[in-house]
N, C-alpha and C positions, 0 to 999 in steps of 0.2 A: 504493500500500500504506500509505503516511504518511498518507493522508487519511481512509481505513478508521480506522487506527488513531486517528486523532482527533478522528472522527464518535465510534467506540464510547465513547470516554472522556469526549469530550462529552455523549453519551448517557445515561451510565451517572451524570455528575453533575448531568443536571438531574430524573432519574425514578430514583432509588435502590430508595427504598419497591417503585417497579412492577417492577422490573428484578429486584429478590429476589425477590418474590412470583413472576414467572414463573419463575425458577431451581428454586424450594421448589416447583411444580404440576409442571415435568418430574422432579424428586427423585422425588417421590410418584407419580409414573405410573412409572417404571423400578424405582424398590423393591415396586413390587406386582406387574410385569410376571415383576420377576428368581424372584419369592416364587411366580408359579405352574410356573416351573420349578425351584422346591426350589433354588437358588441361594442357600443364605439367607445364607452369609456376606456374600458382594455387597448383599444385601437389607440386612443389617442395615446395612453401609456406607453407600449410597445413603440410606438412609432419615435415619441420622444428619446427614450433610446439609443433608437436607431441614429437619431438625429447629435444628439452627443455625443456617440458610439464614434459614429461616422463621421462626424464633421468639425472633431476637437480638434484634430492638429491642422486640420484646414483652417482652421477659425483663429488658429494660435499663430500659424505664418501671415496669413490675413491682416491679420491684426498688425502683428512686428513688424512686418512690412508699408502700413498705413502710419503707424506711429514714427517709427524710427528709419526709415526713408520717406515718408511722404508719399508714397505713391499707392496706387490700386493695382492688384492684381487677379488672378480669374481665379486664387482660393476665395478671396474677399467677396470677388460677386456671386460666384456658388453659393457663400452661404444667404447673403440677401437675398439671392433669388429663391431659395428654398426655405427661409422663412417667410419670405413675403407671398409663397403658396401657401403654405400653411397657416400663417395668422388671414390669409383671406378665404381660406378652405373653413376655418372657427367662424370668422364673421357672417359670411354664408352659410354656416353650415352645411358644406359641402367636402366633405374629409375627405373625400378622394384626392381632392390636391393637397393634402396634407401626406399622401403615400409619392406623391407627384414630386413632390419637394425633395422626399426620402432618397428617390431613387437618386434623384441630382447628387444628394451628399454620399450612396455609394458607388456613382461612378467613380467621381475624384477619391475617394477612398483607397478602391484597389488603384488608381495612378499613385498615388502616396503608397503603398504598399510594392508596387516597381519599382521606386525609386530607392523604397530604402535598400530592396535587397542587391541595385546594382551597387548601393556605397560598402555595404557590407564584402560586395566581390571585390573591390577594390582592394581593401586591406586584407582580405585573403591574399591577393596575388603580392603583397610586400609582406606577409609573413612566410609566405615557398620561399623566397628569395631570401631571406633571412636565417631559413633554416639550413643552406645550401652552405655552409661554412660552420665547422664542431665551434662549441661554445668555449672547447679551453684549447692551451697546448702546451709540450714539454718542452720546459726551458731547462738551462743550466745554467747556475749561477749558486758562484762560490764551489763549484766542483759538483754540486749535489745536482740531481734533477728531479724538479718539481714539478707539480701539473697545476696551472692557474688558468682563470678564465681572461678568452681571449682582449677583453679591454684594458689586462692591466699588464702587457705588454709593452714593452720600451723599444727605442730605437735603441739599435747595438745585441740585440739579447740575441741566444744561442738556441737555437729552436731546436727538436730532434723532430724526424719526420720517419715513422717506421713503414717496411713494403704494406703497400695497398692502403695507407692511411692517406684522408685527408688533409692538404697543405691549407694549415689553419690562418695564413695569412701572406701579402707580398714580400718575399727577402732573394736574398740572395745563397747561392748556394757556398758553401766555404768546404765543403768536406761530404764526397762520397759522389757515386753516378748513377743515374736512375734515368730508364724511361718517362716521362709523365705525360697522361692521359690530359690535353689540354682543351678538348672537344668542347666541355661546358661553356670554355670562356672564349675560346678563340677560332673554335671549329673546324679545328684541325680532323682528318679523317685519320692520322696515324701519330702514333705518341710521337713524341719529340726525346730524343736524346737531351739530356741536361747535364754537366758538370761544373768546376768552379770554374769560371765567375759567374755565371749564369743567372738568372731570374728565374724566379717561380712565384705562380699566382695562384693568390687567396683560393679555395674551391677546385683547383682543380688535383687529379688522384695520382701519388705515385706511384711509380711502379715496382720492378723488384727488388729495389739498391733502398738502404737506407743513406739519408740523407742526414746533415748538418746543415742549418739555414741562421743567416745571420737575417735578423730586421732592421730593416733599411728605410722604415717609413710608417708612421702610423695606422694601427688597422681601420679604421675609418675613413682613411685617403686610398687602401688595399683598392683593387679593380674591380672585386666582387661590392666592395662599397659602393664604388663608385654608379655601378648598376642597380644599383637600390635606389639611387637617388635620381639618377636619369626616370626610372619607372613611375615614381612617386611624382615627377616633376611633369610627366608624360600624362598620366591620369589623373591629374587634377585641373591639366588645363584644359578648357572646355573647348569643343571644335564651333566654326563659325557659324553652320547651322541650327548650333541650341543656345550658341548666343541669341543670334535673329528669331527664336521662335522667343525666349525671353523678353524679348526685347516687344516683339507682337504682342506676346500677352499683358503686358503692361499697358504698353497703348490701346488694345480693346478694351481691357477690363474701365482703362479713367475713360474712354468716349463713352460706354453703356451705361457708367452711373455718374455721367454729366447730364445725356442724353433723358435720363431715366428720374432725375431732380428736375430738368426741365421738362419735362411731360406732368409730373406729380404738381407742377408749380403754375407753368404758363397756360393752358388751355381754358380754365377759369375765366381768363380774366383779355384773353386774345380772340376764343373761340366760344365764349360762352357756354362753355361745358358745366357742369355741376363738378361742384367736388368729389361724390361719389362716384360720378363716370370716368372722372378724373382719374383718381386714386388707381380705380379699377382698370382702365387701362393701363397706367403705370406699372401696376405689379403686371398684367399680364406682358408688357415687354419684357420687362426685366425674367419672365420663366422663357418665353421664348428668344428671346439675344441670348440668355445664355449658352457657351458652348458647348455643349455634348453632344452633337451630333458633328461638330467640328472636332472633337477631341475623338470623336467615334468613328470618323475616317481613318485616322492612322492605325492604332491601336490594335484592333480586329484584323484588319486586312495584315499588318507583318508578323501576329502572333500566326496568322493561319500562313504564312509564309514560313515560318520557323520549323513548325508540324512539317509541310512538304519539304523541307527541306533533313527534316529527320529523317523520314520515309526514305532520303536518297543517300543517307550517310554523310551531311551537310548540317552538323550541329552551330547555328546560328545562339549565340549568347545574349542579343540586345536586338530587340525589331529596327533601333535604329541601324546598326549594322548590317540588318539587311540591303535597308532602304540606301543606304551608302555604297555594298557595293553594285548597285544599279549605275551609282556615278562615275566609278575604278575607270580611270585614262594611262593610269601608269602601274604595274606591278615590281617590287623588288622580292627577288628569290635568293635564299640561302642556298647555297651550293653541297653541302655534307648533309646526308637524314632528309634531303627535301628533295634537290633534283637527283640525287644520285641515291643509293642504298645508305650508305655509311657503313657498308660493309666489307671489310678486304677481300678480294678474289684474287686468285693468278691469270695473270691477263695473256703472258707468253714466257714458253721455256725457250730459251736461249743454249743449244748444246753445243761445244766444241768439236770440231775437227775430230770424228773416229769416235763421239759418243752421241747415245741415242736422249731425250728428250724422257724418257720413262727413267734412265739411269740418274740423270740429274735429280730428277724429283724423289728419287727411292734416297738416293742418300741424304739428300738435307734433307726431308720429313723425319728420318731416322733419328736425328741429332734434334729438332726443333721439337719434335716430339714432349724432350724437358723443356723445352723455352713456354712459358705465358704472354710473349709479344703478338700482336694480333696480327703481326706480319707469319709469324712462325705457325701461329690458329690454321692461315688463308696455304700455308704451304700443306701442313699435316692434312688440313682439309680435303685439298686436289688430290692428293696419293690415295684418301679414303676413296673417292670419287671413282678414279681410275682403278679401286682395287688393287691394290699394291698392297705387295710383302714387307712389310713395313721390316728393314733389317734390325738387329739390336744393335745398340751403340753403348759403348764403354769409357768412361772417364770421363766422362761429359764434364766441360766446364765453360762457363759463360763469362767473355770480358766484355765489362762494362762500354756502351757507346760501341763496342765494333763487332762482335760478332760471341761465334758458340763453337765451340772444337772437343773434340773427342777420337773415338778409333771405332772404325765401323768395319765389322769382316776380318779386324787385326790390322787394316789398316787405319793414318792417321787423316781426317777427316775433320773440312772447316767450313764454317756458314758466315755470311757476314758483307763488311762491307771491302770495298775493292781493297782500301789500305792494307787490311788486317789480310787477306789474304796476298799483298804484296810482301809484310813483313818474315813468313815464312816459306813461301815459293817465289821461285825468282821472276821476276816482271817477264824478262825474254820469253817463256814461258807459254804468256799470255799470247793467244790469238789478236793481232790489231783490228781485223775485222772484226773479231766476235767484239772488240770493244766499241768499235764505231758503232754497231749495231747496240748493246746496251746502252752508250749515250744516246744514242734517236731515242731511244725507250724515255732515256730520263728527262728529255728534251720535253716530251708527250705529256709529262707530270704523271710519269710511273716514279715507283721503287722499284731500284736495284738490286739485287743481293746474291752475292756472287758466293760459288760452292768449287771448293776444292777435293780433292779425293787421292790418296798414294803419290805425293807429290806434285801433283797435277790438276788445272783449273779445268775441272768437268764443263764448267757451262755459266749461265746466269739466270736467274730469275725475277722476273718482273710482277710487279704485287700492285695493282691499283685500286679505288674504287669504283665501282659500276653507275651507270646510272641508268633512273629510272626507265622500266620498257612503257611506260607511257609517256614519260616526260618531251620527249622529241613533236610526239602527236599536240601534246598539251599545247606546249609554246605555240604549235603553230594555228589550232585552232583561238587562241586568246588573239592572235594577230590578225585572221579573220572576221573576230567579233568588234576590232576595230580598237582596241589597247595600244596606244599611242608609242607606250615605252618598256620595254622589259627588259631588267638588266638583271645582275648576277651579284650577289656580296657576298665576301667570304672571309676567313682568317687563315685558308690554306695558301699556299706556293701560289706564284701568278704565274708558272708552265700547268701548274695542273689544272688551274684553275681556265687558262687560257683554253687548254684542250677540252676540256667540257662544255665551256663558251661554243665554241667551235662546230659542237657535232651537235648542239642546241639550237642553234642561231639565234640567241639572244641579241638583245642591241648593243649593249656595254658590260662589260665586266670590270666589277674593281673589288681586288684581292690584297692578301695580307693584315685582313682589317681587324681592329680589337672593338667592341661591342659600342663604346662614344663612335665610332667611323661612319656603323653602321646607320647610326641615331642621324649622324651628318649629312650622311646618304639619303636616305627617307625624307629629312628637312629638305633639304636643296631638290629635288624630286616634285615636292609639294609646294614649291615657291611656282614652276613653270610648268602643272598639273592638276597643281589644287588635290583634286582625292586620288591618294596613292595606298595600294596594297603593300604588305610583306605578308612574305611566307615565310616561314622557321619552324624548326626542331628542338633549338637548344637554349641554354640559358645566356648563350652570349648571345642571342635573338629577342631577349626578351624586352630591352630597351626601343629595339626598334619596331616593333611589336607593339608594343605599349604608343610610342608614336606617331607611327601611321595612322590615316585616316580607316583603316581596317586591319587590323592583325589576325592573321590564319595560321594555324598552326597545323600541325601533322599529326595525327591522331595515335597513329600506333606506334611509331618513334619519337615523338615528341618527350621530352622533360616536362616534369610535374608543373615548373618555372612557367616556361612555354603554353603549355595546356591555359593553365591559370592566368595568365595575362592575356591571352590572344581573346578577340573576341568569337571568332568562327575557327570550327576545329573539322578539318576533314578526317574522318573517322575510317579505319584501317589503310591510312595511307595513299586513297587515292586523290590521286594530283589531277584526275582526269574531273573532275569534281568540279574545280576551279570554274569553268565554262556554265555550270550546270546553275553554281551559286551565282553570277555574274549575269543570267537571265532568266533567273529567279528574283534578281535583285533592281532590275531593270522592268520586268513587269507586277510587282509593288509598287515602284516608282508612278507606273503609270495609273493602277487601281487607287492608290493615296489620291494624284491628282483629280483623277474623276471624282470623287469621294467629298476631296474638298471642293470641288468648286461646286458640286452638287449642295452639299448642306450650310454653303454661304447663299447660293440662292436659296436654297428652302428659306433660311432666316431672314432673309431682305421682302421674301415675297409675305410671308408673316407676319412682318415688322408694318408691312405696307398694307395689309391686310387690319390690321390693328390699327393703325390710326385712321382708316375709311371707316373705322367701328361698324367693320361686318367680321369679328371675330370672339367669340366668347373664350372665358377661360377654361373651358372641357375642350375645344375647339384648338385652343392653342396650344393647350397642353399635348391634347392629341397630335397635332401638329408637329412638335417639338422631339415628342418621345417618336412618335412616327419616322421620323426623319432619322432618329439614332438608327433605327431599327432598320431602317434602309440600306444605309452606309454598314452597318453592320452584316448586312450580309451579303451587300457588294463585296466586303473584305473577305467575305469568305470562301469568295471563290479562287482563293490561291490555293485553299486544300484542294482541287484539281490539278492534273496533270505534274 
């Protein structure tokens, strides 16, 4: 029973906004129900309610925003218009516009309940981001080593980093060699060799080398910082869209109850109207100028856009973000996890003079077999492939940064890079062709890695990433659909990067980049584009992500980071998708339009209807709610197709 009790309280403080809203739609279904059996004291009860329920923190922005700016907004006139139903539904006698009122205050209710729970995603996606870095690390100091939490960290201290741990912050390396996996931050598709003097960064994983890191900088200036701040600086600033619709509802809401003092005031005494016919038109504008059926154009139409686009593995996060990328003129693409796999494969065996292609590959798989390098995975992997007799290897031992040696067959046996196997076989040796042919390899933005065997350079082997089998079709249909710009950013080499460009035909590619580049990239994009896409994987995406006018992320490769901050997530990875969300988003675009310009006439013809006093308040009201209900399921036909 204790745990009921502190689910619901739980509950009730992380979704408030939704929790009234649904309280204030059962008010308003039980005061209408009690109203058709003439219960009206109950009615009026219930419906009051509903009405506080519903329309308190509308009335509370209302307000603070009347008081302490001065101005009128369209919480403000919600609620006058749905008291001014109801205190003339009392005067009348007529309570059905007092249920009329109700509804008003639980439209804007569930929009106050969307709102809260996009603020709430927001600081979700800067606490993934926060969590992507251990809270302490081991230092030494004074000889001993200690474990403290990572803020009480100094410039100078002597960090210990063990294999496969977390690099808890930016330093430098003063002792030891290690691979590190730097894909989070910089997007690389293959670790990076590291030694002193080297750099390493906050968040990303080393490999099998312990490390010694000296700090060179405080962790809150660290890169992974630094991308916490971008993100947070990225999602708070609002796009110029929802300024401009702010900015509309301000100026509707002060014209409607200018307009709406002047009707309650001037016709007395310009028109000769009575004060009661007076009044009485007044409130009835003020229920119809209100906007709900303007508010009921958007709303409807992109949630039922969000649903079809579920249906197609097109997880849309905010109906605004549909409706935006209906506008996408420019896309920028991650190059690792997004156009390509991010996965190592061998691209080409390279065999020497007198040996076969299968011999190459039997003996390095044999030797990499002990290695964990994801270059060594993509070797063992291909032998698996091809069914190979994997040979046994003996002595095995790995030097750091160049390669892996051992004795395979009894004889001596090396993997690695060209150096390491120049130091022990002599260069003459080497075939120059099979070397010219390696470098075209490495030119392409392959990996190398060359295999020795009984003295002798068997061969080479070449390791790259793949890319996408849809990716080529994608690019080209997005350039069909008339996408002005597609470029490529990345933090890998600008050979490999170039070669992927290449067999894509993207428009630009710019490579090397660290996560602010990317943010750079996207800004300068959207200066001569206006709404620009990115696509990503990873959390060195996630800035740029967070700043674009749309961020997509990859669904089944994607980072927790990435997922969390993007606002459209293509779900098991297809890229083919892109085209599908892009005119889904574009016919939104057009159902909103129709929507709105539909339920601004409704209200003009209303408004003009009213002051000819050929319209009663059942009349109006009907009218009003009518008109929602129109728009409403104009919006619903994006659940088709």
């Amino acid at each position: 029973m204790a745990s009921r009790s502190l689910f619901s309280t739980q509950l009730f403080k992380d979704h408030p906004d939704a929790i009234a809203a649904a309280i204030c739609a059962i008010c308003v279904l039980l005061g209408w129900l009690t109203l058709q059996f003439n219960w009206v004291g109950l009615s009026i009860l219930i419906l009051s309610a509903a009405y506080v329920i519903g329309g308190y923190e509308s009335a509370k922005e209302g307000l603070t925003t009347l008081f302490e700016e001065k101005e009128f907004d369209v919480d403000l006139l919600m609620i006058v218009a749905a008291l001014g139903a109801a205190g003339l539904g009392l005067w009348q006698q007529d309570y059905h516009l007092a249920v009329d009122g109700a509804v008003l205050i639980l439209i804007f209710a569930i929009s106050g309940a969307l709102e809260g729970y996009a603020m709430k995603h927001t600081q979700r996606n800067i606490r993934s981001l926060m969590a992507m870095t251990p809270d302490t690390a081991t230092v030494v100091r004074g000889g001993i080593e200690r474990v403290i939490p990572i803020e009480r960290l100094q410039i100078g201290d002597r960090v210990i980093v063990k294999p496969g741990e977390l690099i808890p912050t930016d330093a430098i390396i003063v002792e030891g060699c290690s691979a590190i996996n730097q894909a989070s931050i910089t997007g690389e598709s293959i670790p990076v060799e590291k030694m002193p003097p080297d750099e390493v960064f906050g968040g990303t994983i080393n490999g099998s080398g312990a490390l010694q890191l000296q700090v060179h900088k405080p962790p809150e200036s660290s890169l992974i910082g630094r991308v916490i701040q971008l993100v947070q600086q990225a999602q708070t600033e609002a796009p110029p869209s929802q300024l401009f619709i702010e900015r509309f509802e301000r100026v509707y809401a002060k014209t409607i109850v200018i307009v709406g003092i002047l009707l309650a005031i001037a016709p007395p005494f310009l028109l000769g109207w009575s004060w009661e016919d007076t009044i009485y038109r007044a409130l009835i504008f003020l229920v119809v100028a209100s906007p709900c059926a303007l508010m009921a154009s958007i709303m409807p139409a992109l949630l039922s856009g969000i649903a079809n686009g579920a249906r197609k593995g097109i997880l849309f996060k905010t109906g605004a973000q549909l409706e935006l990328m209906g506008k996408v003129r420019a896309i920028a693409f991650d190059k690792t996890g997004t156009l390509t796999t991010g996965q190592l494969e061998v691209a080409e065996i390279l065999p020497a003079l007198g040996y076969t292609q299968t011999k190459v590959l039997a003996i390095a798989a044999a030797l990499e077999t002990f290695s964990e390098h994801p270059m060594a995975e993509a070797i063992v992997q291909a032998a698996k492939q091809q069914k190979l007799t994997l040979f046994a290897a003996q002595d095995v031992k790995a030097t750091a940064g160049q390669g892996i040696s051992g004795r395979v067959e009894g004889e001596g046996a090396l993997v690695g890079k060209i150096s390491f196997i120049e130091t022990i076989f002599s260069q003459s040796i080497l075939d120059p062709s099979l070397h010219q042919r390696a470098q075209a390899l490495e030119a392409e933005g392959n990996s190398v890695i060359w295999v020795g065997y009984a003295g002798k350079v068997l061969g080479a082997i070449a390791v790259s990433d793949t890319i996408r089998p849809t990716a080529v079709a994608t690019i080209k249909r997005l350039k069909q659909l008339g996408i002005e710009q597609i470029v490529m950013v990345t933090g890998d080499n600008q050979r490999c990067s170039d070669r992927v460009a290449s067999q894509l035909g993207v428009d630009r590619v710019y490579a090397e980049l660290l996560p602010e580049d990317k943010v750079s990239i996207v800004q300068h994009l959207q200066k001569d584009y206006k709404t620009v896409a990115m696509v990503g994987d990873g959390i060195n995406d996630a800035p740029a992500l967070a700043m674009a006018s749309v961020g997509i992320a990859m669904g089944a490769a994607g980072t927790d980071i990435a997922l969390e901050t993007a606002d459209i997530v293509l779900m098991a990875d297809r890229l083919e998708k892109l085209e599908v969300a892009i005119r889904l988003g574009r016919r939104s675009q057009r159902i909103v339009t129709q929507n709105i310009i539909f339920a601004l006439s409704f209200i003009v013809l209303l408004l003009i209807a009213n002051f000819m006093g050929n319209i009663t308040m059942p009349l109006g009201v009907i009218g009003h709610e009518g008109s929602t209900v129109l728009v409403t399921l104009s919006g619903l036909r994006l659940l088709r197709g």
